[in-house]
C-alpha positions as CSV (number, residue, x, y, z in Angstrom):
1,X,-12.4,-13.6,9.1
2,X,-10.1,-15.4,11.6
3,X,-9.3,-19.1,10.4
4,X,-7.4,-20.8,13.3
5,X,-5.0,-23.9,12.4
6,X,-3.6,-26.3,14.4
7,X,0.1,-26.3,13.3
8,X,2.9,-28.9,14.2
9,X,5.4,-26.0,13.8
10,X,3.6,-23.5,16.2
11,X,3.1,-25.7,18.6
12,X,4.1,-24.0,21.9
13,X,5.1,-25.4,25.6
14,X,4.5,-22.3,27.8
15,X,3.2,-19.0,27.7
16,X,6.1,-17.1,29.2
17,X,7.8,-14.4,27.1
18,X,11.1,-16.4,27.5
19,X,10.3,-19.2,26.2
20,X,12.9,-20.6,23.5
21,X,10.5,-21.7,20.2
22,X,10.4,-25.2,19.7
23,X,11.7,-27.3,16.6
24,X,14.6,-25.2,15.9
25,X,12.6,-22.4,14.4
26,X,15.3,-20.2,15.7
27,X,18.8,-20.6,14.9
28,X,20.0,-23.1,17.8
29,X,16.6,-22.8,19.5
30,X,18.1,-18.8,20.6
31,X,15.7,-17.2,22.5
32,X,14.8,-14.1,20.7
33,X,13.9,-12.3,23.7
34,X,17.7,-10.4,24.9
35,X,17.6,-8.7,21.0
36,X,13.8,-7.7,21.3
37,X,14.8,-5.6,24.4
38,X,17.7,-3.7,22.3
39,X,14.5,-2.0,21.2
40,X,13.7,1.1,23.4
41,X,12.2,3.9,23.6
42,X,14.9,6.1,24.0
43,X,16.8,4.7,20.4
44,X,13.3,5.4,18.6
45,X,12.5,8.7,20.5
46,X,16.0,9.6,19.6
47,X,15.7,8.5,15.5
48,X,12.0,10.1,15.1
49,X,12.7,13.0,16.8
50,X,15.6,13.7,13.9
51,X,13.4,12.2,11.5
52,X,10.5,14.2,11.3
53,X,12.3,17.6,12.4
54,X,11.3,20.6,10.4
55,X,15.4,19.6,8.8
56,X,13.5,16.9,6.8
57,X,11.0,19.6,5.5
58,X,8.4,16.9,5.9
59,X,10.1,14.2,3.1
60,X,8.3,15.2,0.1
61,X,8.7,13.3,-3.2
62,X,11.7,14.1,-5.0
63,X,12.5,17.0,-2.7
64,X,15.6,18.2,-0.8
65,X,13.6,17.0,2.6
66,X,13.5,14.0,1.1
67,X,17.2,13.9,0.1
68,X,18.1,14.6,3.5
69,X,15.7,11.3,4.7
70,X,16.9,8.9,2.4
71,X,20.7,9.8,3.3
72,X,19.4,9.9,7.0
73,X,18.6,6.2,6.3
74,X,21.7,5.2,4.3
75,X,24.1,6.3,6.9
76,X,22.1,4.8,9.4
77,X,22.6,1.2,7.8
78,X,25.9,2.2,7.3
79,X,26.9,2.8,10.9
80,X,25.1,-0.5,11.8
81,X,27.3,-2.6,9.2
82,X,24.4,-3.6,7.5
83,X,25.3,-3.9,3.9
84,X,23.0,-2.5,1.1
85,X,20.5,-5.0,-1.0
86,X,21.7,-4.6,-4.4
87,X,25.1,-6.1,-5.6
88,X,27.3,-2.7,-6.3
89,X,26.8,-1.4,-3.0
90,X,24.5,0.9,-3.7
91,X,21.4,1.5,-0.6
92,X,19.3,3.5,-3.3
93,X,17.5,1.8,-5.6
94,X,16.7,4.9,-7.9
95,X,12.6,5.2,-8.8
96,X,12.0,7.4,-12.1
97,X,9.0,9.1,-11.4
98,X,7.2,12.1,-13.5
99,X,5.5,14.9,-12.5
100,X,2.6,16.9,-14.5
101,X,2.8,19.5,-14.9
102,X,0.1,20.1,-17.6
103,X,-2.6,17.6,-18.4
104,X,-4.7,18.4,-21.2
105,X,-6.3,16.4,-23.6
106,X,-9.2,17.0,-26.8
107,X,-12.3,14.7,-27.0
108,X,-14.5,14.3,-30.2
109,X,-17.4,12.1,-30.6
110,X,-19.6,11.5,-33.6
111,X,-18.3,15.3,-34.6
112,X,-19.1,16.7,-31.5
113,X,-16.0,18.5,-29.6
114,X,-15.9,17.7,-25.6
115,X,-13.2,19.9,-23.5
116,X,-11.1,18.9,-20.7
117,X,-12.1,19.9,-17.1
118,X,-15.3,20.9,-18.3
119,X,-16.6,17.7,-19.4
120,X,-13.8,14.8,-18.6
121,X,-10.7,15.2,-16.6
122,X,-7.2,13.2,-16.1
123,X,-5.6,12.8,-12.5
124,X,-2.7,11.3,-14.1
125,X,-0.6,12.4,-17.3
126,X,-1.7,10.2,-19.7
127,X,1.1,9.3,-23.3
128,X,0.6,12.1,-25.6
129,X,-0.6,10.6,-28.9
130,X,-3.5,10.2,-31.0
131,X,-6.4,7.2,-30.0
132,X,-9.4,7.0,-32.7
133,X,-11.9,4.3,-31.4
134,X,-15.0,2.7,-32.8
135,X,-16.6,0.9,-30.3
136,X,-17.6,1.4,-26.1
137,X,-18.5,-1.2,-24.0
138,X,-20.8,-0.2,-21.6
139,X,-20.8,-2.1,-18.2
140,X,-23.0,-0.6,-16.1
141,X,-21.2,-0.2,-12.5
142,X,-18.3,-1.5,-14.1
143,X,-18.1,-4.6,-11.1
144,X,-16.2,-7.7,-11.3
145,X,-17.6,-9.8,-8.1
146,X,-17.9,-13.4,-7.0
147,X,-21.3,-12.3,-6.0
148,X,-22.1,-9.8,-8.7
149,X,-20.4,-9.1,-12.2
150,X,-20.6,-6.6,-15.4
151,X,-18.2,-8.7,-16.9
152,X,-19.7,-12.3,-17.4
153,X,-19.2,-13.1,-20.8
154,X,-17.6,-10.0,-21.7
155,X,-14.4,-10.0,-23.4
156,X,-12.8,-6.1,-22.8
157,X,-9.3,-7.0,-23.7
158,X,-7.9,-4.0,-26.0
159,X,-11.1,-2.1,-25.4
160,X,-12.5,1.2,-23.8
161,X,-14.8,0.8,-21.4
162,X,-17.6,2.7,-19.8
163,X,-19.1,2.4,-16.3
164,X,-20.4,4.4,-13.8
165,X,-20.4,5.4,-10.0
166,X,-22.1,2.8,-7.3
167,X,-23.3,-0.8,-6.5
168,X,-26.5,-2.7,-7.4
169,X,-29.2,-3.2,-4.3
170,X,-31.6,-5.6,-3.7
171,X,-35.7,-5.0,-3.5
172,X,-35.7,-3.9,0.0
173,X,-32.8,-1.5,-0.1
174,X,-30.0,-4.0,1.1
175,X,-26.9,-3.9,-1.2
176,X,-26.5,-7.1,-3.7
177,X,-22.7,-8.1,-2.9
178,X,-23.0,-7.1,0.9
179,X,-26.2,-8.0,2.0
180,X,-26.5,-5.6,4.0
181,X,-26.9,-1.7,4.5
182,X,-23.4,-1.4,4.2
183,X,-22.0,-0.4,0.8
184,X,-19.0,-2.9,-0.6
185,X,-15.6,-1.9,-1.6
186,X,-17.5,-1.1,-5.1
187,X,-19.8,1.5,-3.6
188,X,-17.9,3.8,-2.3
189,X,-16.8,7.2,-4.1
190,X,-13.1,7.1,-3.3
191,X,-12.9,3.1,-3.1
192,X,-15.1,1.4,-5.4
193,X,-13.3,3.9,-8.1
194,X,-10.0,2.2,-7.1
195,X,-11.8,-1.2,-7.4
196,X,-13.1,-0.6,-10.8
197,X,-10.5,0.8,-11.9
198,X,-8.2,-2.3,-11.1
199,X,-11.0,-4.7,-12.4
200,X,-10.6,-3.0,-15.0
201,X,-6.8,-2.9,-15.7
202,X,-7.0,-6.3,-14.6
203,X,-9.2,-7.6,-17.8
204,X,-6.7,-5.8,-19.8
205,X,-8.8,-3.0,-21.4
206,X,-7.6,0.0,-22.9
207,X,-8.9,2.5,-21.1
208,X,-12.3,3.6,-19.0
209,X,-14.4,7.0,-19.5
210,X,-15.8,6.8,-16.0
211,X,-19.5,8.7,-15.4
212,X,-19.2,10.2,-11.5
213,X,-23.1,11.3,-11.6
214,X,-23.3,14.6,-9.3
215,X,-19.7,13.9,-8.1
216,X,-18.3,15.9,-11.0
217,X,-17.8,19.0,-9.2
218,X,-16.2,17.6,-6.9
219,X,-13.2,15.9,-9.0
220,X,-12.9,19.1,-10.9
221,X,-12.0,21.1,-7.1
222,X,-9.6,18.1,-6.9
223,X,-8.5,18.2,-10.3
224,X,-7.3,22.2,-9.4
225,X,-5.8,21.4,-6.3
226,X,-3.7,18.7,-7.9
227,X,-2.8,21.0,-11.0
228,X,-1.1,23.8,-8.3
229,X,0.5,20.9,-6.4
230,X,1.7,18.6,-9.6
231,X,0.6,15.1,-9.6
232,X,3.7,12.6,-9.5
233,X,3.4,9.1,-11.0
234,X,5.6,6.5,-11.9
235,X,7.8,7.5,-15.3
236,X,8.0,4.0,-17.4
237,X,4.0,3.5,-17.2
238,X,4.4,2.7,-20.5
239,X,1.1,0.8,-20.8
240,X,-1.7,2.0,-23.1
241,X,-4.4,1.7,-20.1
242,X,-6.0,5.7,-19.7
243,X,-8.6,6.7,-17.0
244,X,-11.2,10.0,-17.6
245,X,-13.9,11.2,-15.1
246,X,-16.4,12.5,-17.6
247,X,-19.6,14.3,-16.6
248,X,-23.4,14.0,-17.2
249,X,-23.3,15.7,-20.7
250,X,-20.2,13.2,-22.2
251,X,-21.8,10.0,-20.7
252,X,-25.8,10.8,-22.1
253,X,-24.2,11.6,-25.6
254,X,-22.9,7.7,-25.0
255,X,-25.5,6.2,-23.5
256,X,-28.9,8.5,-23.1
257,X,-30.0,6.1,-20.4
258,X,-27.0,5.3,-18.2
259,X,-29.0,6.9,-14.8
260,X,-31.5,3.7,-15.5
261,X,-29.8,1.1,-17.3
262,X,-27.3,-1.4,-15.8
263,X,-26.8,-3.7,-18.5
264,X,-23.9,-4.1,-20.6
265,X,-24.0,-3.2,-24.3
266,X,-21.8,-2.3,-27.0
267,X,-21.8,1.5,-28.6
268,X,-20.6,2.1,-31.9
269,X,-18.7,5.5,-32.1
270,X,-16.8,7.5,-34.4
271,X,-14.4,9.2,-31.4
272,X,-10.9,10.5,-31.2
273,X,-8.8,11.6,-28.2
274,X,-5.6,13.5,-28.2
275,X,-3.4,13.8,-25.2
276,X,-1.2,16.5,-25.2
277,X,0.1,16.0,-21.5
278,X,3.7,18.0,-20.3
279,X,5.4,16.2,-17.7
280,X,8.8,16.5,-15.7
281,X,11.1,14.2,-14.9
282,X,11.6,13.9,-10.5
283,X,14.4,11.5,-9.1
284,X,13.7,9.6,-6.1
285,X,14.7,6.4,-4.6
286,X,14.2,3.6,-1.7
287,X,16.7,2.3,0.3
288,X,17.0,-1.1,0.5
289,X,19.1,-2.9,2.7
290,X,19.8,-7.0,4.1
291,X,21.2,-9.4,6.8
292,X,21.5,-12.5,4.4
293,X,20.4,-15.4,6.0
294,X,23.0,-17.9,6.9
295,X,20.8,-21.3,5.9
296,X,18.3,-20.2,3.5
297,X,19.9,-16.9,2.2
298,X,17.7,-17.0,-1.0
299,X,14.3,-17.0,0.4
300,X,13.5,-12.8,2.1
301,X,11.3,-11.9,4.1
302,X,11.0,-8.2,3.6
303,X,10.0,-5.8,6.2
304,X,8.9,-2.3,4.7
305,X,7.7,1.2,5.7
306,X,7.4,4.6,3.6
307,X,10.0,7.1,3.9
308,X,8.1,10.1,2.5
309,X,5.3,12.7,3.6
310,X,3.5,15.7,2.5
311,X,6.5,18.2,2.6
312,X,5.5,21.9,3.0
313,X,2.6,23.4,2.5
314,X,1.6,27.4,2.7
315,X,5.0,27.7,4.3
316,X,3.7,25.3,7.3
317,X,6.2,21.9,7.5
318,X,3.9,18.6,7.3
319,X,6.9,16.6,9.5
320,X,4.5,12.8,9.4
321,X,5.8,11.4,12.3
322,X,3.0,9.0,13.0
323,X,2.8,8.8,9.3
324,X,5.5,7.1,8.7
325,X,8.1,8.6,11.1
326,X,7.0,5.3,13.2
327,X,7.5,3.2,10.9
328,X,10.6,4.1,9.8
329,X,12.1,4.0,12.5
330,X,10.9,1.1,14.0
331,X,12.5,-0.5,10.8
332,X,15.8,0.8,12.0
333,X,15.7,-0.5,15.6
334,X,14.5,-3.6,14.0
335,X,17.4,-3.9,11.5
336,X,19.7,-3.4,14.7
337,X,18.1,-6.3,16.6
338,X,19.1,-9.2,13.9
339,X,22.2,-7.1,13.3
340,X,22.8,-7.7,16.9
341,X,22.3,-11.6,16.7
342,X,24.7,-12.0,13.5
343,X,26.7,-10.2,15.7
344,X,26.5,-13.1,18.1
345,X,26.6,-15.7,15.6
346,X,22.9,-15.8,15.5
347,X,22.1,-14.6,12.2
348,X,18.6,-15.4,10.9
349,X,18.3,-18.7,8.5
350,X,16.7,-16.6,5.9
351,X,17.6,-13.4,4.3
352,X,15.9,-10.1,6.1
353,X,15.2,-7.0,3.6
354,X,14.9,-3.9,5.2
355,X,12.8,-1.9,2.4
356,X,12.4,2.0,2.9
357,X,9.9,3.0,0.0
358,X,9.1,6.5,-2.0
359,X,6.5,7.7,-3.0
360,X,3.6,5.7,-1.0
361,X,1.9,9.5,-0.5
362,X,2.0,9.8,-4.1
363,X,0.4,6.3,-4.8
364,X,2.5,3.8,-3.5
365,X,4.8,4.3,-6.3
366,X,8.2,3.2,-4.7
367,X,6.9,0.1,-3.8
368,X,5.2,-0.6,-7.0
369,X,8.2,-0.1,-8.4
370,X,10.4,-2.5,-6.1
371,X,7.7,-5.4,-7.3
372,X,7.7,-4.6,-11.0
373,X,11.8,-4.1,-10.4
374,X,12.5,-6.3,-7.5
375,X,16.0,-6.5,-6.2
376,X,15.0,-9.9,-5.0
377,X,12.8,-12.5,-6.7
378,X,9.1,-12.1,-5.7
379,X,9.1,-16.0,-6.3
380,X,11.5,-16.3,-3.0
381,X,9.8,-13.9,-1.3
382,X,8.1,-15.0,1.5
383,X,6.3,-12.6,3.7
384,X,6.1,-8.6,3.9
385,X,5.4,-7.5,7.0
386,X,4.5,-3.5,6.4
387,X,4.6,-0.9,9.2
388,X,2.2,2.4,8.2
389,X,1.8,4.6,11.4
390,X,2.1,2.4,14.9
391,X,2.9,5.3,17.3
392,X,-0.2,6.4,18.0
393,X,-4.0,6.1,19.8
394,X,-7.1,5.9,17.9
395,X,-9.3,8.1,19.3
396,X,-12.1,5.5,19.4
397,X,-9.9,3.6,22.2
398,X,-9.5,4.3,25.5
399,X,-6.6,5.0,28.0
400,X,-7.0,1.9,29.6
401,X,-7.4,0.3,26.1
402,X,-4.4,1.5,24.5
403,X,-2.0,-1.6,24.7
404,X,-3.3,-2.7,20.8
405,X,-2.5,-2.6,17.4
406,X,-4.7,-3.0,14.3
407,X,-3.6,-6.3,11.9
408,X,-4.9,-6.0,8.5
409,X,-4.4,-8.6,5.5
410,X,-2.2,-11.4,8.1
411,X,-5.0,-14.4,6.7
412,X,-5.6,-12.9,3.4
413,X,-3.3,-15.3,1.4
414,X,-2.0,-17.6,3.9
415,X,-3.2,-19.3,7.0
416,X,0.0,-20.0,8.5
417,X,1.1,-16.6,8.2
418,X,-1.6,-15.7,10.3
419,X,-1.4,-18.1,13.1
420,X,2.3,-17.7,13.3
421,X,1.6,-13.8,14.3
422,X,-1.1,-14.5,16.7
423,X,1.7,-17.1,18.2
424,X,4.7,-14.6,18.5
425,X,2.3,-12.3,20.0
426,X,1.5,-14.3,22.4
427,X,4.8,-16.0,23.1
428,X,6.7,-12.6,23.5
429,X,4.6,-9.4,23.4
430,X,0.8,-9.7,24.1
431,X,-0.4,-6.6,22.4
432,X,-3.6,-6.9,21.6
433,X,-4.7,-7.5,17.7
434,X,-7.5,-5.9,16.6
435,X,-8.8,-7.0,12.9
436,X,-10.9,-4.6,12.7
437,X,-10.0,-3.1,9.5
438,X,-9.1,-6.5,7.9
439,X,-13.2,-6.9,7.1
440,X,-13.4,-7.0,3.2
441,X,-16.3,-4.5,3.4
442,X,-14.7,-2.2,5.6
443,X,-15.1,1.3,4.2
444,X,-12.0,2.3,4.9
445,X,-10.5,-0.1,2.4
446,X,-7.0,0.3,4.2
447,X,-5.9,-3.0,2.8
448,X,-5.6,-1.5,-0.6
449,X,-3.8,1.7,0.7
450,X,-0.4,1.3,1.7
451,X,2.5,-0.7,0.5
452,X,2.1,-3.7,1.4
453,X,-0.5,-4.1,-1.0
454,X,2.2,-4.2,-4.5
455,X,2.9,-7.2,-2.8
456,X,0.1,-8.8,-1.7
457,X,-1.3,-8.6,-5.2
458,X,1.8,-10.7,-6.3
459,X,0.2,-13.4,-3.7
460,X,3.1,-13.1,-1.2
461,X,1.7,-13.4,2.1
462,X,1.4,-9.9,4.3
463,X,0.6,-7.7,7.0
464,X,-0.2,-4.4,7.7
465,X,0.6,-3.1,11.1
466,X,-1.2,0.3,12.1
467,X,-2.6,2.1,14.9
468,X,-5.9,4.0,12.6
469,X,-6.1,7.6,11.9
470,X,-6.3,10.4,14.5
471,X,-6.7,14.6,14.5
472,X,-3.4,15.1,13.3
473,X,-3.6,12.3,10.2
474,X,-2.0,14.6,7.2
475,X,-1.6,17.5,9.8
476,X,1.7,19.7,10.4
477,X,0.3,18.9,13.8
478,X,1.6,14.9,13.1
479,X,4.8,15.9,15.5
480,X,7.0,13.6,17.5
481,X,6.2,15.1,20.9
482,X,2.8,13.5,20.2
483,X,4.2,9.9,19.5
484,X,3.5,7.9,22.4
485,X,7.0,5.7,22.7
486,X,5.7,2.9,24.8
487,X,3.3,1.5,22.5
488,X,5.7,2.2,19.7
489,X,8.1,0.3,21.6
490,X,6.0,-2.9,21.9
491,X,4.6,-2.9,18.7
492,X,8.0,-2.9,17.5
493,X,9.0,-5.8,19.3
494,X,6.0,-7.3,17.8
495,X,7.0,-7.0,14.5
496,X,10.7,-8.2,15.0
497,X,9.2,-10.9,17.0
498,X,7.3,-12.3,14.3
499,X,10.0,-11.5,11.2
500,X,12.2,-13.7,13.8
501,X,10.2,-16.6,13.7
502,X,9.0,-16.2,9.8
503,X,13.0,-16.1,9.3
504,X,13.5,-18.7,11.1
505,X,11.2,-21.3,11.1
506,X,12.1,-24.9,9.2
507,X,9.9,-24.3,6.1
508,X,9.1,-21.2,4.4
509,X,5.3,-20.4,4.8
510,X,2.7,-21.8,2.3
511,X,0.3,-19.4,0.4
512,X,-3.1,-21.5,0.8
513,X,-5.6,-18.9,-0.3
514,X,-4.1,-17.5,-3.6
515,X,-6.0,-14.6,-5.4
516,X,-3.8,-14.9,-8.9
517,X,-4.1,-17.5,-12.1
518,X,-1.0,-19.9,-11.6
């Protein structure tokens, strides 16, 4: 996956971590070094310690805990002199989410009456209103692949679509798009929905009745959970797209051989669907904050974590401070480094976004928001560098293998992105980087999953710093006593390290390996 380029602009004359950067990549060749250090352990021990208290009743989505966070993290920019993004002053950029509160919607085909739960289920509320269709296209596993596609020659735009759970194999076993054993990002229950989903949104069809084979059950128990617990979703969705899990009995009636048969087809219906769906309004916002840059102030590199957890649950306080106390507050201390060089007169040439997002718990709403409502032009936006959970050990390592953090997406879109990380690192903090996770067939799928991902699909260049999961992942055990502040200390460095030379550097970063249709 690594792709290592020689660059002009990287190139480096020692190894020791004071060494100035060479070709004025830093404003008058300042060696980045003295602000890295006003990162400690002590100022982030201090912030997370306040942040994920039981005061913050673990930061849920559009609750008072939250409130508390997202004023916690105004003042904080506040005290620092570190003016807010948008133009009248304000640090919250408001996100109108909804929550359901009822979903509930009636299903007839060719006169036959299908109910909801029993036979198809909603996780999201979908616009109330009537939809009579005529046609499905079927797509088999519903994949849009370099190496394997239900869509060749198939024009879904405006259409409802129907596909089905898993992944093609080969004669001996061997999955088709992998090659191996190992299932792709299709295969998977939890992932390869997401991925068809997306394919699917992406081709601009209507909506998808998606057949989940013996899975059923199992997104029914979810369905309940999430009906007790209300799910939240972003309020102006105000696109026609609708997803339904339907069982055995809904996808036969379309398709009496869809256990056996892969290939696409078109089925002439006579079907109606009414969404009746009761939803509430739920305020919440990011805070967004900036050190313009003094050279290039209208190019941003962005540097964002989530603000929000689980909140309470069964009276017990889910305080995330892995997940993302860290992050958070490593965004503060970082904010307080360049503050500390304008300070000096050594402001960064670019402009440096400090983006606090809602909602990422819920389905990285806030930052979907931010990039379908950015404050700053995605076009000028050169880099996010994301921070999801960095103050912990993944079980899997070692003591004496502990000094790491895992990089995922850093040569996704651009090479020089890439290389200019593995150069700070080395320059300045010598963690190691583990790309572990950055595999496109990693199960895990964690490129997809936090918020740096709204960006990366707009092709600006990214990375996602995180440590992996451990016991107390989605725990109230996630506590800040269990933080271990030395690591969370380098890989903080890390991160400002590299935003300092991304800010910094001559020329803004090309985007060599694009994913989008210029």
């Amino acid at each position: 996956m690594k792709k290592l380029l020689s660059l002009a602009l990287l190139a480096v004359v020692g190894c020791g971590t004071n060494q100035k950067t060479a070709d004025a990549k830093a404003p008058k060749n300042i060696d980045p070094v003295p602000y890295g250090n006003t990162i400690t352990e002590a100022e982030l021990k201090t912030h997370l310690y306040t942040y994920a208290s039981d005061e913050f009743e673990g930061r849920d989505t559009g609750e008072p805990g939250q409130k508390k966070a997202v004023a916690y993290l105004r003042d904080e920019y506040k005290n620092l002199n570190i003016p807010a993004a948008q133009k009248d002053g304000n640090y919250f950029q408001n996100v109108p989410l909804q929550k359901g509160s009822s979903l509930s919607s009636n299903l007839t085909i060719n006169g036959q009456e299908f109910k909801f739960e029993d036979d198809f289920l909603s996780f999201n509320a979908q616009e109330n209103g009537r939809i009579a269709f005529s046609d499905v296209v079927y797509l088999g596993y519903g994949i849009d692949d370099d190496k394997y596609s239900d869509y060749t020659n198939q024009n879904v735009e405006g259409k409802i679509l129907l596909f089905k759970m898993g992944e093609p194999t080969n004669e001996d076993g061997t999955y088709v798009i992998s090659g191996t054993e190992e299932k792709s990002k299709w295969g998977g229950a939890r992932q390869g929905a997401a991925s068809k989903i997306l394919a699917a949104k992406e081709r601009k069809a209507k909506g998808v009745l998606f057949y989940v084979d013996e899975m059923y059950p199992r997104y029914k128990m979810q369905l309940g959970y999430m009906k007790k617990n209300s799910r939240v979703s972003l309020k102006d969705e105000k696109t026609p797209f609708f997803y339904y899990v339907i069982n055995e009995k809904l996808a036969t009636t379309l398709h009496p051989t869809i256990a056996t048969n892969h290939t696409p087809s078109m089925i002439k219906v006579d079907a109606t669907l009414v969404n009746n769906d009761k939803v509430n309004d739920v305020n919440s916002e990011n805070v967004v904050a900036i050190i313009k840059g003094n050279e290039k102030p209208e190019e941003y590199i962005v540097i964002s974590a989530h603000l929000d957890h689980e909140g309470v649950k069964n009276g017990q306080v889910y305080n995330g401070a892995d997940d993302d106390g860290s992050g958070t507050v490593a965004i503060l201390e970082i904010a307080e480094a360049f503050r500390q060089a304008e300070k000096d007169g050594n402001g960064p040439r670019r402009s440096v976004v400090f983006l606090h997002v809602t909602g990422e718990e819920k389905g990285l709403l806030g930052s979907r928001y931010y990039t379908d409502n950015p404050i700053f032009p995605l076009e000028n936006t050169v880099s996010n560098l994301n921070i999801d959970m960095i103050g912990r050990i993944d079980p899997k390592r070692t003591e004496g293998d502990r000094n790491y953090v895992y990089l995922i997406g850093s040569d996704k879109l651009s090479t020089e992105l890439h290389n200019i990380s593995e150069e700070a690192n080395k320059k300045y903090a010598n963690v190691e980087l583990d790309y572990t996770y950055n595999d496109e067939n990693d199960p895990n799928r964690y490129y997809y999953r936090s918020d740096h991902y709204n960006f990366a699909k707009n092709d600006i260049p990214v990375i996602f710093y995180f440590n992996g999961t451990h016991d107390d992942y989605h725990k109230p055990t996630d506590t800040p006593d269990k933080i271990n502040y030395d690591l969370l200390t380098n890989r903080t460095r890390l991160i400002f390290y590299t935003a300092w030379e991304l800010a910094n550097r001559d020329q803004r970063i090309t985007v060599d390996k694009p994913t989008k249709t210029k």
